[in-house]
C-alpha positions in Angstrom: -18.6 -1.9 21.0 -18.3 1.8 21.4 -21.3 4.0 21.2 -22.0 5.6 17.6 -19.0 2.8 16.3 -19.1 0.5 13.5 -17.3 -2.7 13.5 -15.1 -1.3 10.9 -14.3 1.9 12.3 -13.2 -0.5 16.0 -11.0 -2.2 13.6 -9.0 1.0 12.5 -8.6 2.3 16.0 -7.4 -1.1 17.0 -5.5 -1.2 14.1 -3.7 1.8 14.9 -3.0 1.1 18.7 -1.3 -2.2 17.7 1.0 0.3 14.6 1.7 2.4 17.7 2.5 -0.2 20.4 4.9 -1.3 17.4 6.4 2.1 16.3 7.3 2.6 19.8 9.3 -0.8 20.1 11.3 0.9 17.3 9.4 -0.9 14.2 8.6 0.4 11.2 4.9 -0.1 10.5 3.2 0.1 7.1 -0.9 0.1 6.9 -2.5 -1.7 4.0 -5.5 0.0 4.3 -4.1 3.3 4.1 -4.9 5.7 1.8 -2.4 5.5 -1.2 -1.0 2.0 -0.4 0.3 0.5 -3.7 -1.5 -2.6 -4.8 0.9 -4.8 -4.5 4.0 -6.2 -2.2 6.4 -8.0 -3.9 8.5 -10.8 -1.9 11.7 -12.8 -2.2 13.0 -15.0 0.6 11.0 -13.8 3.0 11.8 -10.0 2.5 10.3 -7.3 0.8 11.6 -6.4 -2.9 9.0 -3.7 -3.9 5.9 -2.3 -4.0 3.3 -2.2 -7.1 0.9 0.4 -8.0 -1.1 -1.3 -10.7 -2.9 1.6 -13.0 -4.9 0.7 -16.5 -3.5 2.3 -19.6 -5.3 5.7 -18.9 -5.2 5.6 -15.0 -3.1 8.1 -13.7 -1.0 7.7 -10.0 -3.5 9.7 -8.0 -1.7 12.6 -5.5 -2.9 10.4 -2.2 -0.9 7.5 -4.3 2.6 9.7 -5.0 2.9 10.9 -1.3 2.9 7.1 0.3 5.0 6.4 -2.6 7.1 9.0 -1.7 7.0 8.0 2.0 8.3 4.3 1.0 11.1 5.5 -1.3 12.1 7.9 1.3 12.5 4.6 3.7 14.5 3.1 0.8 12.1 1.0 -0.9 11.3 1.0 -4.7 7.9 1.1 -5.9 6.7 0.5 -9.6 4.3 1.6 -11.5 2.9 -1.3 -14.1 0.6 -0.1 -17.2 -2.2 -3.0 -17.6 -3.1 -3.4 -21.1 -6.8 -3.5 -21.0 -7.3 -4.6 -24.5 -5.1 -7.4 -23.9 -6.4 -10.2 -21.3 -4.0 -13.0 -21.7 -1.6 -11.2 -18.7 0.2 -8.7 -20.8 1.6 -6.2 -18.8 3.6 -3.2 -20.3 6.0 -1.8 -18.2 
C-alpha cells in the first residue's frame, strides 16, 4: 500500500485508472461513489431506464446533486426525483 494511503483512498485511485483505461476505449463511465450520484438505477432488459434521487418530504436536491443530474440528462438519460412520505411507512411514495 502507498505511504500516508488508506485502503479506501487505494480504492478510488484504482477506481479511477480502470474509469480512464475505459473512457479511452471510447466508454462512457459513470462512478457510484461520486459525489451527487442519484440513489438509484433503474433497469429493464438489461439496460438502463433512469436514475432516482430519493429525497424525504422536506429534503431538498442538493447543488452537488443537480450538476451530476445535469451531467446524465445532458448524456440523454432521465433522472427523477421521488418525494418519500415519512409519515407514511407502508411504501407510499408521492411522486
Amino acid at each position: 500500500m502507498s505511504r500516508g494511503k488508506n485502503i479506501f483512498q487505494m480504492g478510488q485511485v484504482n477506481e479511477k485508472k480502470v474509469a480512464a483505461k475505459y473512457e479511452r476505449q471510447g466508454y462512457e463511465v459513470l462512478r457510484i461513489g461520486d459525489t451527487g450520484f442519484p440513489d438509484l438505477i433503474i433497469l429493464k432488459d438489461k439496460k438502463i431506464e433512469f436514475f432516482i434521487e430519493v429525497k424525504g418530504q422536506k429534503h431538498k436536491v442538493h447543488r452537488e446533486q443537480k450538476n451530476y443530474h445535469k451531467k446524465l440528462k445532458d448524456k440523454g438519460y432521465e433522472v427523477k426525483i421521488e418525494k418519500v412520505d415519512h409519515q407514511c411507512f407502508n411504501g407510499n411514495v408521492n411522486g
